[in-house]
N, CA, C and O atoms as CSV, one atom per row, in Angstrom:
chain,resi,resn,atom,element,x,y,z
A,1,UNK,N,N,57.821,112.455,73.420
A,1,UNK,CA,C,58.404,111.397,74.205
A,1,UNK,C,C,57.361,110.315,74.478
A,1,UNK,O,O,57.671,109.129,74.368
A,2,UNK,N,N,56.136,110.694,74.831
A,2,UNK,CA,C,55.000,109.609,74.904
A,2,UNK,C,C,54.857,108.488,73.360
A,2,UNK,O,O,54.296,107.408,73.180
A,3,UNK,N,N,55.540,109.254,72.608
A,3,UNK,CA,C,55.270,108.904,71.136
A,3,UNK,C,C,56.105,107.255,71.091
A,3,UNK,O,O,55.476,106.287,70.664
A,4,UNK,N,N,57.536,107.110,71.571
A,4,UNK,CA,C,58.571,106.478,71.629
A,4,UNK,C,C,58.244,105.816,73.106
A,4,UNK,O,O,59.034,104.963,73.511
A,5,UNK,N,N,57.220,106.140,73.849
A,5,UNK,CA,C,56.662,105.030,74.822
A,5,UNK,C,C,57.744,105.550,76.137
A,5,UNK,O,O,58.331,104.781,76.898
A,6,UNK,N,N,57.812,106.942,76.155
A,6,UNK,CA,C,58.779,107.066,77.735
A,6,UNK,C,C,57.618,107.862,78.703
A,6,UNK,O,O,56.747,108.631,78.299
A,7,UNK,N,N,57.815,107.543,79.750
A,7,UNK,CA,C,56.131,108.074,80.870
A,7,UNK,C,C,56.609,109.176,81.035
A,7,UNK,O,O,57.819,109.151,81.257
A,8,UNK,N,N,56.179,110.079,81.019
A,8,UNK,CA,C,56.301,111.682,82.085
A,8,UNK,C,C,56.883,111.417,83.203
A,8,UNK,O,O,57.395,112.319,83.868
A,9,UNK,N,N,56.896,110.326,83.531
A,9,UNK,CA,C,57.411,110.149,85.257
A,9,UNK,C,C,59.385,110.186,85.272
A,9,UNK,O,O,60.106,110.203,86.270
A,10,UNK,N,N,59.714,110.188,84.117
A,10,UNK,CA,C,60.685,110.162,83.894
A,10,UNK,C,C,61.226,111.046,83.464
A,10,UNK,O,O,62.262,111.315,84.073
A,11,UNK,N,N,60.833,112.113,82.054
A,11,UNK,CA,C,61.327,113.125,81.975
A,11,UNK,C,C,61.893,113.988,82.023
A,11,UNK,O,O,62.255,114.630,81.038
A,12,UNK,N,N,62.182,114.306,83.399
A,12,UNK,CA,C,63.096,115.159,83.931
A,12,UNK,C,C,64.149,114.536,84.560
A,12,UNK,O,O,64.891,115.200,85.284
A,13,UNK,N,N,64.304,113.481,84.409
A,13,UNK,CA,C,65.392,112.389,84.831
A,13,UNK,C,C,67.010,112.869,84.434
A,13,UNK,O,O,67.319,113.601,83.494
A,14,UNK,N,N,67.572,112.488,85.036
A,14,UNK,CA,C,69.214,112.820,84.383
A,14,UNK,C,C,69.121,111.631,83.515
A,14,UNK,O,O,68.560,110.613,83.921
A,15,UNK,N,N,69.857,111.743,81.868
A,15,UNK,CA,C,69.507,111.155,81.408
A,15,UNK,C,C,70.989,109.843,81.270
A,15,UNK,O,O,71.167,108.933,80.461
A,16,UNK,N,N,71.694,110.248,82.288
A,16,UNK,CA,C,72.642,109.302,82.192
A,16,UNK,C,C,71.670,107.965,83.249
A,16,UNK,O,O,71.647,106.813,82.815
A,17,UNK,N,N,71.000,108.279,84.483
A,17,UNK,CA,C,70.344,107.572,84.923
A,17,UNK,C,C,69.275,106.998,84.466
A,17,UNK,O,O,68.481,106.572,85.305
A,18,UNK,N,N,69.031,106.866,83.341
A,18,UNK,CA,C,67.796,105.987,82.747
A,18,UNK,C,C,68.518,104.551,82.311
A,18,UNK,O,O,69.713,104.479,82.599
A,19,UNK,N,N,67.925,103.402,81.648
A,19,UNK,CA,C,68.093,102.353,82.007
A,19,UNK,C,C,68.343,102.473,80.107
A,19,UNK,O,O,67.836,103.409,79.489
A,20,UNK,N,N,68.929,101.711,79.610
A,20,UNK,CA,C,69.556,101.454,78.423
A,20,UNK,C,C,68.454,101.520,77.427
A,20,UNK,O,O,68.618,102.123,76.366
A,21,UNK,N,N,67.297,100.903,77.736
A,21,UNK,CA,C,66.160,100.968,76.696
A,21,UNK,C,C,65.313,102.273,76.896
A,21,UNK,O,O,64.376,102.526,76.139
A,22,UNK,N,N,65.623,103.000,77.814
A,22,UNK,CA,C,65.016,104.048,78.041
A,22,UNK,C,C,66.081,105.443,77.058
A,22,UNK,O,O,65.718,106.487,76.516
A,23,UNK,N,N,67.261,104.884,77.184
A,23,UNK,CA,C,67.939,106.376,76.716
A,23,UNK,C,C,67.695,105.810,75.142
A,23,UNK,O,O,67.504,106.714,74.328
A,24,UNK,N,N,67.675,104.353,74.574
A,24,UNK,CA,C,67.839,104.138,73.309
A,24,UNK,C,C,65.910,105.151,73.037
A,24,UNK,O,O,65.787,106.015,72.169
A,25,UNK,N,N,65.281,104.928,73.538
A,25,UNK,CA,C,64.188,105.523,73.463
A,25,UNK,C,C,64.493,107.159,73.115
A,25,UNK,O,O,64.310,107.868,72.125
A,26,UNK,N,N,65.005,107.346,74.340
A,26,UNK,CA,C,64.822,108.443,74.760
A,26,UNK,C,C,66.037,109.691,72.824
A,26,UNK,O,O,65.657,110.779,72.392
A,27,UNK,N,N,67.308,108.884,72.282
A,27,UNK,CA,C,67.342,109.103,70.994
A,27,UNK,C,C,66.779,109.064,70.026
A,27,UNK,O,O,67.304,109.501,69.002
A,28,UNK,N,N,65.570,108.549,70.022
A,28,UNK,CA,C,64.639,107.627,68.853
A,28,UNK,C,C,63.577,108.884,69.203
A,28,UNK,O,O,62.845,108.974,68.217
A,29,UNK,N,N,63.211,109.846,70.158
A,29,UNK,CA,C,62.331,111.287,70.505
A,29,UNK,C,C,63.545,112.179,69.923
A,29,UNK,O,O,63.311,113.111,69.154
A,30,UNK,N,N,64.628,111.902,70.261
A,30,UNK,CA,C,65.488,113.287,69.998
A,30,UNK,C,C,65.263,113.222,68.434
A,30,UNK,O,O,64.684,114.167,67.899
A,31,UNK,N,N,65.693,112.154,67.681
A,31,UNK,CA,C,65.440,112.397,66.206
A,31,UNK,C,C,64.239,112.673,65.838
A,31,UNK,O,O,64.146,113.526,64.956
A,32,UNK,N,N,63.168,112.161,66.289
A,32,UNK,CA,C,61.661,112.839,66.137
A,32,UNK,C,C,61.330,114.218,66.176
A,32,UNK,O,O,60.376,114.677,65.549
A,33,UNK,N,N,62.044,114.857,66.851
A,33,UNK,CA,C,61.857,116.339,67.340
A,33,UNK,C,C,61.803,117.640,65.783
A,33,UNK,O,O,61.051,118.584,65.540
A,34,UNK,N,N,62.876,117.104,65.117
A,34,UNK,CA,C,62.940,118.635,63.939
A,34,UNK,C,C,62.087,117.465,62.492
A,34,UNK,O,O,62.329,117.571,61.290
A,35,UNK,N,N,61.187,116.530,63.090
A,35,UNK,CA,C,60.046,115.931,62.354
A,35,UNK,C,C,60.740,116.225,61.053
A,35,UNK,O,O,60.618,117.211,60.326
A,36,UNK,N,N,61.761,114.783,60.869
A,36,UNK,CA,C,62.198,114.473,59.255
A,36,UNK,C,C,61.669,114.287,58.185
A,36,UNK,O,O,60.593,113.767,58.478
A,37,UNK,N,N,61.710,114.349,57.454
A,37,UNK,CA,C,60.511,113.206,56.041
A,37,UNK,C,C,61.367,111.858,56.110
A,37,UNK,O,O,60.604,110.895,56.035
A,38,UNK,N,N,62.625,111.504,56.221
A,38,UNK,CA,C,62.996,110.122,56.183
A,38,UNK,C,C,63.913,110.342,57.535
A,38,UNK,O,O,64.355,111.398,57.986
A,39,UNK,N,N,64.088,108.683,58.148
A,39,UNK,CA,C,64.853,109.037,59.189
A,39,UNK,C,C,65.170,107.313,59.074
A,39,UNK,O,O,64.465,106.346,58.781
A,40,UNK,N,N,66.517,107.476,59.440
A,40,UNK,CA,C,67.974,106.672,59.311
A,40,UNK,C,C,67.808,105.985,60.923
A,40,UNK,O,O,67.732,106.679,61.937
A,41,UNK,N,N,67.770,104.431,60.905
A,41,UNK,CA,C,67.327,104.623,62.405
A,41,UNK,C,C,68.752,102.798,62.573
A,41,UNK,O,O,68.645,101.674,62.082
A,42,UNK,N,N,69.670,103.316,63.324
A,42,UNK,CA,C,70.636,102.351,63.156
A,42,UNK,C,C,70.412,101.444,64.031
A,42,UNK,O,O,70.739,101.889,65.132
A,43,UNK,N,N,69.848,99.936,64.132
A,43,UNK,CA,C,69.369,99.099,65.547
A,43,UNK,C,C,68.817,99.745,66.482
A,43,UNK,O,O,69.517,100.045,67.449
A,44,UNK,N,N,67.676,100.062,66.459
A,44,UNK,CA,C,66.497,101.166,67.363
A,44,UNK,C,C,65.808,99.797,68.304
A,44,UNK,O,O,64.695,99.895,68.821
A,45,UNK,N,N,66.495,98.791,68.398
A,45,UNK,CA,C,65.987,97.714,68.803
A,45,UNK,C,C,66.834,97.685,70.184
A,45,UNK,O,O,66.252,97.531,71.258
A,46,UNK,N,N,68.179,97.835,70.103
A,46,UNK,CA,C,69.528,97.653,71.260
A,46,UNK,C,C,68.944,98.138,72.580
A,46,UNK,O,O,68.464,99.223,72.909
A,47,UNK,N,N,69.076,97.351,73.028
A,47,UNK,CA,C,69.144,97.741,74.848
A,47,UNK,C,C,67.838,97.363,74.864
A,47,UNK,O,O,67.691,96.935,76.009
A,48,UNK,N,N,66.692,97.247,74.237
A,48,UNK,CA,C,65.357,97.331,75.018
A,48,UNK,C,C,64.668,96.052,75.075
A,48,UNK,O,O,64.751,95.374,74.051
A,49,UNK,N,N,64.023,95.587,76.022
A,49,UNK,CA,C,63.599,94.450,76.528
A,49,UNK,C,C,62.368,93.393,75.411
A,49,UNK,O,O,61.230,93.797,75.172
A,50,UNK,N,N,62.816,92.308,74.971
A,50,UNK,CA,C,61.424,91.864,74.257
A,50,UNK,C,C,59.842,92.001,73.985
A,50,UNK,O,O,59.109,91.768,73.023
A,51,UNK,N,N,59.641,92.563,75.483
A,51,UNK,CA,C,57.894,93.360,74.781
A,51,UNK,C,C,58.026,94.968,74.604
A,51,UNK,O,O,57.087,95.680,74.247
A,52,UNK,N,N,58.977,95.305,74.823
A,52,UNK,CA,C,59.606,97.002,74.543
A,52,UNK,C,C,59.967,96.557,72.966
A,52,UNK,O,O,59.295,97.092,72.084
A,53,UNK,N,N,60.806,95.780,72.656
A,53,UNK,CA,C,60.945,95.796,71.150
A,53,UNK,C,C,59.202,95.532,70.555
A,53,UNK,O,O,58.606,96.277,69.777
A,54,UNK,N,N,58.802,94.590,71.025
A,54,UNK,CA,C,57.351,94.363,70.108
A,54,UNK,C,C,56.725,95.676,69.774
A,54,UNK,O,O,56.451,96.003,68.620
A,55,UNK,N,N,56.419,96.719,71.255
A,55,UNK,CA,C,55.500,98.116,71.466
A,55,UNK,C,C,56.652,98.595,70.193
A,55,UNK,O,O,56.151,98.787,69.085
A,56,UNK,N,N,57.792,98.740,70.300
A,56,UNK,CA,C,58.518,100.224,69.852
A,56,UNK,C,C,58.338,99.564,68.130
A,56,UNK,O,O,58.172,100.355,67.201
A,57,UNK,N,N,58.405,97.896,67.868
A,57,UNK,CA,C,58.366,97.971,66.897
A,57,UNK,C,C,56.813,98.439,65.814
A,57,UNK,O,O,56.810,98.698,64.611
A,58,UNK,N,N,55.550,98.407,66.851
A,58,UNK,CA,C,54.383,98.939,66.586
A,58,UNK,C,C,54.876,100.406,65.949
A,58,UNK,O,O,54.988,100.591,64.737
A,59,UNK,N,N,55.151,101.418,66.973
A,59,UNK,CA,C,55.494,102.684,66.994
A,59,UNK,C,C,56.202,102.705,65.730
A,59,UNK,O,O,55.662,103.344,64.826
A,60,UNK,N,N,57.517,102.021,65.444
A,60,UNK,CA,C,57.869,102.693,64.002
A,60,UNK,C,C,57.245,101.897,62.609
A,60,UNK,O,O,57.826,102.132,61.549
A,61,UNK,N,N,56.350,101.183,62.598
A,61,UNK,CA,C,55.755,100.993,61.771
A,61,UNK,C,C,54.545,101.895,61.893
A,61,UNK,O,O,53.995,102.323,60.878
A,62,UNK,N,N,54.248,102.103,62.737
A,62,UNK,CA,C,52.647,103.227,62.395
A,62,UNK,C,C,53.263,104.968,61.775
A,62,UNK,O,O,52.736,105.792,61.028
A,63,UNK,N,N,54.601,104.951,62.526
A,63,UNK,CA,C,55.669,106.232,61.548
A,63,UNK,C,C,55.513,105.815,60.373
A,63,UNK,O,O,55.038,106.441,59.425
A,64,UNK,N,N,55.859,104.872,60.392
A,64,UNK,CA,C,56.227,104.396,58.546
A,64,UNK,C,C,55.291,104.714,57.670
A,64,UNK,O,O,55.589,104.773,56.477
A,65,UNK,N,N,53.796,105.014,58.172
A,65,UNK,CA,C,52.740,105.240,57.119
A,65,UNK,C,C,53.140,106.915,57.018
A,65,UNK,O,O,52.288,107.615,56.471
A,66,UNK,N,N,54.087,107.431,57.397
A,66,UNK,CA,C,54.018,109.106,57.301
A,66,UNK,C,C,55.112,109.361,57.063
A,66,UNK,O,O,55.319,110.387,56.415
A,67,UNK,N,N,56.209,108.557,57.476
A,67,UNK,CA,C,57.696,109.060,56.848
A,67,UNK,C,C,58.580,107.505,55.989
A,67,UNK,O,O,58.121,106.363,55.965
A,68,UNK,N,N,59.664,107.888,55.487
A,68,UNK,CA,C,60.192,107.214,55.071
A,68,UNK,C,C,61.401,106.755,55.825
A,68,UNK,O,O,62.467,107.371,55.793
A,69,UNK,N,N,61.214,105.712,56.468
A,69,UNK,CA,C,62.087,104.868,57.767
A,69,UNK,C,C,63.069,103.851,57.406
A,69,UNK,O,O,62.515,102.764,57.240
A,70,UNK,N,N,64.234,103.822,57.239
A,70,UNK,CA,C,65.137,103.251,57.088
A,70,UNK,C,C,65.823,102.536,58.217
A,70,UNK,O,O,66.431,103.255,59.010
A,71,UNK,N,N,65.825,101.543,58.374
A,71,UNK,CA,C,66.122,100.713,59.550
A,71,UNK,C,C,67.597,99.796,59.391
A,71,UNK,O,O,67.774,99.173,58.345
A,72,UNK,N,N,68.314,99.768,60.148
A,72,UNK,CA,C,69.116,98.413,60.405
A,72,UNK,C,C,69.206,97.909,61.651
A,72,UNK,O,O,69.462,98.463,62.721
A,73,UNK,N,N,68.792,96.003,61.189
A,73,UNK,CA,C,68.415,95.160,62.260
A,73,UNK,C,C,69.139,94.510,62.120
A,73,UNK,O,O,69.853,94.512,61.117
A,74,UNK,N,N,69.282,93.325,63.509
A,74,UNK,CA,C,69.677,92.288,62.951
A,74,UNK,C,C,68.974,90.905,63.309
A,74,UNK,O,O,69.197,89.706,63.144
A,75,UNK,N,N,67.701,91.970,64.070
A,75,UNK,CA,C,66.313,90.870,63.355
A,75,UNK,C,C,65.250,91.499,62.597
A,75,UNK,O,O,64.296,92.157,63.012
A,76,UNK,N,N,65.499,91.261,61.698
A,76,UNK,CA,C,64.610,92.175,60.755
A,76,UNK,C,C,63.071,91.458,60.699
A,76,UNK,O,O,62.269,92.090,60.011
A,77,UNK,N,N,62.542,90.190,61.350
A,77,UNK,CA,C,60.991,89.955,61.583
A,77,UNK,C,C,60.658,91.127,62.427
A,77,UNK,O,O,59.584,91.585,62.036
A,78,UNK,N,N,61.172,91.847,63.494
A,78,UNK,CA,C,60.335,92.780,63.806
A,78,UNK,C,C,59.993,93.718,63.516
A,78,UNK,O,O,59.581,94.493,64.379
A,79,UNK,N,N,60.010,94.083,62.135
A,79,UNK,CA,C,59.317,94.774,61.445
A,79,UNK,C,C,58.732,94.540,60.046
A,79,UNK,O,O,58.242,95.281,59.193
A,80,UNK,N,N,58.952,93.330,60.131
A,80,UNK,CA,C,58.526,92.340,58.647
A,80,UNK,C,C,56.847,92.833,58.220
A,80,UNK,O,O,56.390,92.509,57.124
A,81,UNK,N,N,56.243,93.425,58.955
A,81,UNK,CA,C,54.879,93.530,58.652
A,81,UNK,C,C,54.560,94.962,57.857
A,81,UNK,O,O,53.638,95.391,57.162
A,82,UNK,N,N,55.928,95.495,58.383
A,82,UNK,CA,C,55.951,97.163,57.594
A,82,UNK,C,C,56.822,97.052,56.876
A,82,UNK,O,O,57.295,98.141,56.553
A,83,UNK,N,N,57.265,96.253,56.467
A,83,UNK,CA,C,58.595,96.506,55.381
A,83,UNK,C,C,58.480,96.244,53.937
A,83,UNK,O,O,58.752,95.076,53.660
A,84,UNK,N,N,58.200,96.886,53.068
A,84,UNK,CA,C,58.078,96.836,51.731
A,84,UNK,C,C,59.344,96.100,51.321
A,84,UNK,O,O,59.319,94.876,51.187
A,85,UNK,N,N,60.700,96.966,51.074
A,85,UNK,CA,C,62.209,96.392,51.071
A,85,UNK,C,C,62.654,95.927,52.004
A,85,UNK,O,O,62.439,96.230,53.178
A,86,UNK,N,N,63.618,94.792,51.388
A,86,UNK,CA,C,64.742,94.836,52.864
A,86,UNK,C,C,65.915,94.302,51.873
A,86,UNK,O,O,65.876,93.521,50.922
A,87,UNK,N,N,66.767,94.890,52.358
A,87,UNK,CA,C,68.151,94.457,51.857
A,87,UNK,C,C,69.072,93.428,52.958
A,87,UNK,O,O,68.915,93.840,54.108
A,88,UNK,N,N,69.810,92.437,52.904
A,88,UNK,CA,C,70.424,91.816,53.541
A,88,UNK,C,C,71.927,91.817,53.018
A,88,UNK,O,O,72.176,91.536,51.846
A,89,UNK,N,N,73.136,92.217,54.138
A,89,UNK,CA,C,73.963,92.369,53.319
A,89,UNK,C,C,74.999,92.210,54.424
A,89,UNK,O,O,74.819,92.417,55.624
A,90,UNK,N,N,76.588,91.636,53.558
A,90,UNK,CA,C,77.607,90.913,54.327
A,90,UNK,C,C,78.449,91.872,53.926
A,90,UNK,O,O,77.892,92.798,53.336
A,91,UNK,N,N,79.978,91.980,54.094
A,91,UNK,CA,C,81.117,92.309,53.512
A,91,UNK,C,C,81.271,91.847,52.253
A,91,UNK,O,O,81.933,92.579,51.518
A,92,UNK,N,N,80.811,90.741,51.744
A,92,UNK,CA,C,81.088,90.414,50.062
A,92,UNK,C,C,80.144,90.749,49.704
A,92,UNK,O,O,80.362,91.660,48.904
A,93,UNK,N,N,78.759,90.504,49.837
A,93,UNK,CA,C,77.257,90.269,48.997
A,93,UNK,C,C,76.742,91.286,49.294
A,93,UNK,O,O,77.256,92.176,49.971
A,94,UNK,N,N,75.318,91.274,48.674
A,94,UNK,CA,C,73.705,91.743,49.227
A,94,UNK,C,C,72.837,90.707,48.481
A,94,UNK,O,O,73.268,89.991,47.576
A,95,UNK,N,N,71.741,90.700,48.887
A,95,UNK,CA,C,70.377,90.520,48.126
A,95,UNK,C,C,69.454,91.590,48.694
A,95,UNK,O,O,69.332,91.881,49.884
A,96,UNK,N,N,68.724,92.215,47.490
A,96,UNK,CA,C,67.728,93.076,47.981
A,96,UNK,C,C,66.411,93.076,46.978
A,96,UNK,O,O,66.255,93.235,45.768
A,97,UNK,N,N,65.644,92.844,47.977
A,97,UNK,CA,C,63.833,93.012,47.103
A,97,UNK,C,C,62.726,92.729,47.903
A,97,UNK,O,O,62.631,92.788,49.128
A,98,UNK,N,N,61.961,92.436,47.123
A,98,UNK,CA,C,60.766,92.426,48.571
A,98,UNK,C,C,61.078,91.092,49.411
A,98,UNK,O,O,61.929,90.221,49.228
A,99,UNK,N,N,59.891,91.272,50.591
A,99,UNK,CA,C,60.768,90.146,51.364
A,99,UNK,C,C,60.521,89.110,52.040
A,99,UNK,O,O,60.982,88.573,53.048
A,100,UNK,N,N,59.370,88.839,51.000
A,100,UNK,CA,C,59.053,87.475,50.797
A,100,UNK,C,C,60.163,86.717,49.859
A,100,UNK,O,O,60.324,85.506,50.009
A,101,UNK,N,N,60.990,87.505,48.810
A,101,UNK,CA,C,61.955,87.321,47.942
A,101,UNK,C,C,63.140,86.985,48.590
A,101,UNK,O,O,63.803,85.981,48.329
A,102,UNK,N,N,63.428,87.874,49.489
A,102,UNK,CA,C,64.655,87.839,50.359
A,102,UNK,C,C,65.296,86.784,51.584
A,102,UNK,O,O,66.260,86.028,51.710
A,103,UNK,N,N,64.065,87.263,52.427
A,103,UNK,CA,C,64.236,86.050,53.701
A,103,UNK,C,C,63.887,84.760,53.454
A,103,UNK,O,O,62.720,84.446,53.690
A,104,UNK,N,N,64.705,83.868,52.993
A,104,UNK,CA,C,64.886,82.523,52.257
A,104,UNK,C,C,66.005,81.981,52.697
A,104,UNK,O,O,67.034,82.639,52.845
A,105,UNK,N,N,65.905,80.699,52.953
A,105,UNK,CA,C,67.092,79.923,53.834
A,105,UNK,C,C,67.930,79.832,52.853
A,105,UNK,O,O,68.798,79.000,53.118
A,106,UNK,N,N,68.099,80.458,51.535
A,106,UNK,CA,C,69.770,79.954,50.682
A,106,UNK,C,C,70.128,81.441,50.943
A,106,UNK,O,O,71.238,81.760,51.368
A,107,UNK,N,N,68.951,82.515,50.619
A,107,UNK,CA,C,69.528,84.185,51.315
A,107,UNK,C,C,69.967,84.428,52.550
A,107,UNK,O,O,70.480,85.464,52.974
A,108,UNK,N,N,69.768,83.532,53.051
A,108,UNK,CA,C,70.260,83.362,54.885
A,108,UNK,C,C,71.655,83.032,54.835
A,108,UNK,O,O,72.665,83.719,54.987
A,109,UNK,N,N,71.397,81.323,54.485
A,109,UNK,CA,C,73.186,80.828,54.085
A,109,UNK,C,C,74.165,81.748,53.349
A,109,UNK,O,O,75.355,81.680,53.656
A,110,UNK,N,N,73.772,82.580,52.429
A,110,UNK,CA,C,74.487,83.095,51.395
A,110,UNK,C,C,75.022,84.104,52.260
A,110,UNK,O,O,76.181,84.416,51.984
A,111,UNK,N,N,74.511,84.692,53.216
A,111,UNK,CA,C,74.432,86.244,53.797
A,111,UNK,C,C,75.187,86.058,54.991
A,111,UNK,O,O,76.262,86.623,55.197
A,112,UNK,N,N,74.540,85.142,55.908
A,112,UNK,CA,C,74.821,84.779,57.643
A,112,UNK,C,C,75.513,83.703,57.964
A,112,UNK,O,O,75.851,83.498,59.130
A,113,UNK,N,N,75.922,82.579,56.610
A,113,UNK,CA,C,76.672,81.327,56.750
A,113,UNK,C,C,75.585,80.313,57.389
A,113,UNK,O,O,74.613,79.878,56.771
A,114,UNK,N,N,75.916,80.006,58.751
A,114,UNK,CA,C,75.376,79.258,59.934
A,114,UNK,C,C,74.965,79.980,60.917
A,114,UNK,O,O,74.789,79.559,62.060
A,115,UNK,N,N,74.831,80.820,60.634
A,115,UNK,CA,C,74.196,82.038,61.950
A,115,UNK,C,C,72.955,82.514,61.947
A,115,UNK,O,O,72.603,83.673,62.167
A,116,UNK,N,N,72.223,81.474,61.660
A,116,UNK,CA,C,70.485,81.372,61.638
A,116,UNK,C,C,70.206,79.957,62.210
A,116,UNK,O,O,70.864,78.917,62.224
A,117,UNK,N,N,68.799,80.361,62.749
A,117,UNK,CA,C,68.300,78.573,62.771
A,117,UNK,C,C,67.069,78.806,62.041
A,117,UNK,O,O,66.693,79.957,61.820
A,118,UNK,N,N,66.309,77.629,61.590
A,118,UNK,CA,C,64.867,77.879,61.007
A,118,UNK,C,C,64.302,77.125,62.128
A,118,UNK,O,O,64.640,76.000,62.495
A,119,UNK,N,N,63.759,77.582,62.428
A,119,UNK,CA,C,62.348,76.949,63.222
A,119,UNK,C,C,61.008,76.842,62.504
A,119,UNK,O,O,60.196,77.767,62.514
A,120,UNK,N,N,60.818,75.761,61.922
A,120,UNK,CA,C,59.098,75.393,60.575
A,120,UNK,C,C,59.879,76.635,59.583
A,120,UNK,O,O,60.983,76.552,59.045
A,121,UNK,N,N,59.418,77.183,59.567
A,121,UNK,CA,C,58.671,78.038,58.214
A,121,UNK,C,C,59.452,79.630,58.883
A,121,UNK,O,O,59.217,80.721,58.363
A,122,UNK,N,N,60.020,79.522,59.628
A,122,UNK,CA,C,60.893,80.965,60.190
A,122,UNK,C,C,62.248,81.070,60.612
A,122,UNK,O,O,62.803,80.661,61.632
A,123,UNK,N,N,62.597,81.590,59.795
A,123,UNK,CA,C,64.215,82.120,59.644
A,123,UNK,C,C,64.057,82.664,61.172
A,123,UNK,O,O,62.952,82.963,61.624
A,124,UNK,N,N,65.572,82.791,62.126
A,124,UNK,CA,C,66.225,83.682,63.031
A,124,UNK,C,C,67.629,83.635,62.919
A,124,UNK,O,O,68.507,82.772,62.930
A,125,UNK,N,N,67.523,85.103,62.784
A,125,UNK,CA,C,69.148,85.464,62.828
A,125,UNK,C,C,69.788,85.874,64.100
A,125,UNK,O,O,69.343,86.760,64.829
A,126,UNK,N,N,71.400,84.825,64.440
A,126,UNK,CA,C,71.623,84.549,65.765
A,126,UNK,C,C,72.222,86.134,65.806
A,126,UNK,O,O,72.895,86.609,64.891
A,127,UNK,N,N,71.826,86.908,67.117
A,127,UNK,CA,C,72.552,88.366,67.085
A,127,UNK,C,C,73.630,88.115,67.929
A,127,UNK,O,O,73.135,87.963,69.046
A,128,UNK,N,N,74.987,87.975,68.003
A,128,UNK,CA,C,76.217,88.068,68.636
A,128,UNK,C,C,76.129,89.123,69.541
A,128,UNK,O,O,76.587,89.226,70.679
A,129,UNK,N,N,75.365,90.012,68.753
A,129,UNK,CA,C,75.721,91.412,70.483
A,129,UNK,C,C,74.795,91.116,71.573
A,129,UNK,O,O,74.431,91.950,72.402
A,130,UNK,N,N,74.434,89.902,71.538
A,130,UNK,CA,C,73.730,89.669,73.094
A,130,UNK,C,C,74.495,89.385,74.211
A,130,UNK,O,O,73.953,89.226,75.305
């Protein structure tokens, strides 16, 4: 649990009373536990606060040098520094390859329509579940 960034002070908590980024945590230890070789991790980002995403996104990139981590985001820069692949993909399309290849403002349009902005030189994809 220290691994996924939850304090001991909490632990024994009922776990309906923890705070949304704490229980998304607190699943992200439960799958850790029978120590996978790959692990399926569906928006491990939801519920948790902007410098909680930065830490947690540290945490599964330093996994990543030991297991094989499969992620879906729907900001995929926060983990752009560990990501060999990334696939981007709609109901009609995909593009997938490395991702300097990928994250490209016509792979954006093609994928997200108008549901990005670029700011200079950086794609963001607008997330609706906010």
């Amino acid at each position: 649990m220290l691994f996924v960034g939850l304090p001991k002070s909490i632990w024994n908590k009922c776990f309906w009373d923890l705070s949304g980024g704490q229980k998304q945590r607190g699943y992200i230890a439960r799958a850790l536990v029978s120590n996978p070789d790959i692990l399926l991790m569906d928006e491990p980002f939801s519920n948790i606060d902007p410098s909680g995403k930065m830490d947690l996104a540290e945490r599964i990139g330093e996994l990543s040098k030991r297991k094989l981590i499969i992620v879906t985001s729907h900001d995929p820069m926060l983990l752009l520094k560990y990501t060999k692949k990334i696939l981007l993909l709609n109901r009609r399309t995909y593009i997938y390859g490395d991702p300097e290849d990928v994250l490209s403002k016509d792979a954006a349009e093609k994928i997200y329509g108008k549901a990005f902005i670029e700011v200079k030189e950086h794609l963001h994809i607008i997330d609706s579940h906010f």
